[in-house]
C-alpha positions, 0 to 999 in steps of 0.5 A: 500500500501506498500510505501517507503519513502527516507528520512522520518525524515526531515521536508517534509518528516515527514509531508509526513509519518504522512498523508499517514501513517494514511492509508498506510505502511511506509518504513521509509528510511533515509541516517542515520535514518529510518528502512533503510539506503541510499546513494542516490548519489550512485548507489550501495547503492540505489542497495542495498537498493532494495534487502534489501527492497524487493517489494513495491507498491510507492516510495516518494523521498524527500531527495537530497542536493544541494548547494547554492552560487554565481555564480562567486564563483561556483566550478563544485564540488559545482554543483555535490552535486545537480547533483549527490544527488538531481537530479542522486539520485532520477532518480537512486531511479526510474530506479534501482527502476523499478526493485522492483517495483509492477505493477500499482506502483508510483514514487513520486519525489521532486523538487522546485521552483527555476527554474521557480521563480529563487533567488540569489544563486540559480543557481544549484537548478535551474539547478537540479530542471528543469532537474527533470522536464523533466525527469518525464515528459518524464519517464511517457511514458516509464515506463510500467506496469500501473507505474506512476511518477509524481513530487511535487514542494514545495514553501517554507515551513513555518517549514523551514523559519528559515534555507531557508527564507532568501533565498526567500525575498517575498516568501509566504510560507505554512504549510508542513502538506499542502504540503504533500497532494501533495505526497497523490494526486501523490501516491494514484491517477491515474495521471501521468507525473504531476508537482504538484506546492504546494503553487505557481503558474507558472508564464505564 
């Protein structure tokens, strides 16, 4: 398969691009890095990432910022980096992507656990995170073609305790080589619509 990776040099995704590597061909795509560059919080990048891509079998998304502070203190500027990079970015890698897309092809997403196991300052990874939810869920049924989305939802890598830890107190965290068979499951298997929780469960 021929699979595009948006953000394939940062911690997930280099873990992500060395397990499919191994039986797949990785477009490597990064907003400075990779064979090819994008802005996934414009439109007109994620344009033009396509027609200079051509055809692809999968994508996997697992770049997107969003901001982390206090509640009190959030400014709507502080919400859009999650809304317009996370959360727009992937849904406009998805439906620009639609366009580009080989039949029987996959969508991969990323996500998080702060909207089902919420930390302090976490407000905009929550918000950013359920809404992505929903969207894949609700995608599988309209994307047509034998396409299927399904998104995977890391805990808390052990490669990023040193920059995410002190954001998780109590967080059992897990190797991201571990993390990246989620992607393998979502693109080189038949499910669609899934939320692939890597390393915590849903409480409920």
């Amino acid at each position: 398969m021929r699979i595009v990776l948006v953000g394939s040099t940062g911690i997930v995704g280099s873990a992500v691009a060395a397990e499919l590597g191994k039986r797949h061909d990785i477009v490597a795509v990064g907003r400075t890095s990779g064979s090819f560059h994008v802005d996934i919080a414009e439109p007109n990048s994620v344009d033009e990432l396509f027609d200079n891509i051509g055809g692809f079998d999968a994508l996997i998304c697992t770049a997107g910022a969003v901001h982390y502070a206090p509640l009190d203190q959030f400014t709507n500027e502080q919400f859009e980096i999650g809304l317009r990079g996370k959360l727009m970015g992937q849904v406009n890698l998805t439906v620009r992507g639609l366009k580009h897309i080989r039949d029987n092809g996959s969508f991969t997403l990323t996500s998080g656990l702060t909207n089902e196991d919420p930390i302090r300052q976490g407000s905009s990874s929550a918000l950013v995170n359920g809404a992505l939810e929903g969207f894949v869920r609700n995608a599988a049924i309209e994307l047509g073609r034998g396409v299927r989305i399904n998104l995977v939802s890391p805990t808390l890598v052990q490669e990023s305790v040193h920059l995410y830890g002190e954001y998780f107190p109590g967080t059992v965290s897990m190797p991201v080589s571990e993390v990246a068979l989620g992607y393998a499951k979502s693109v080189e298997g038949g499910q669609t619509g899934r939320v692939y929780r890597m390393g915590w469960v849903k409480d409920g």
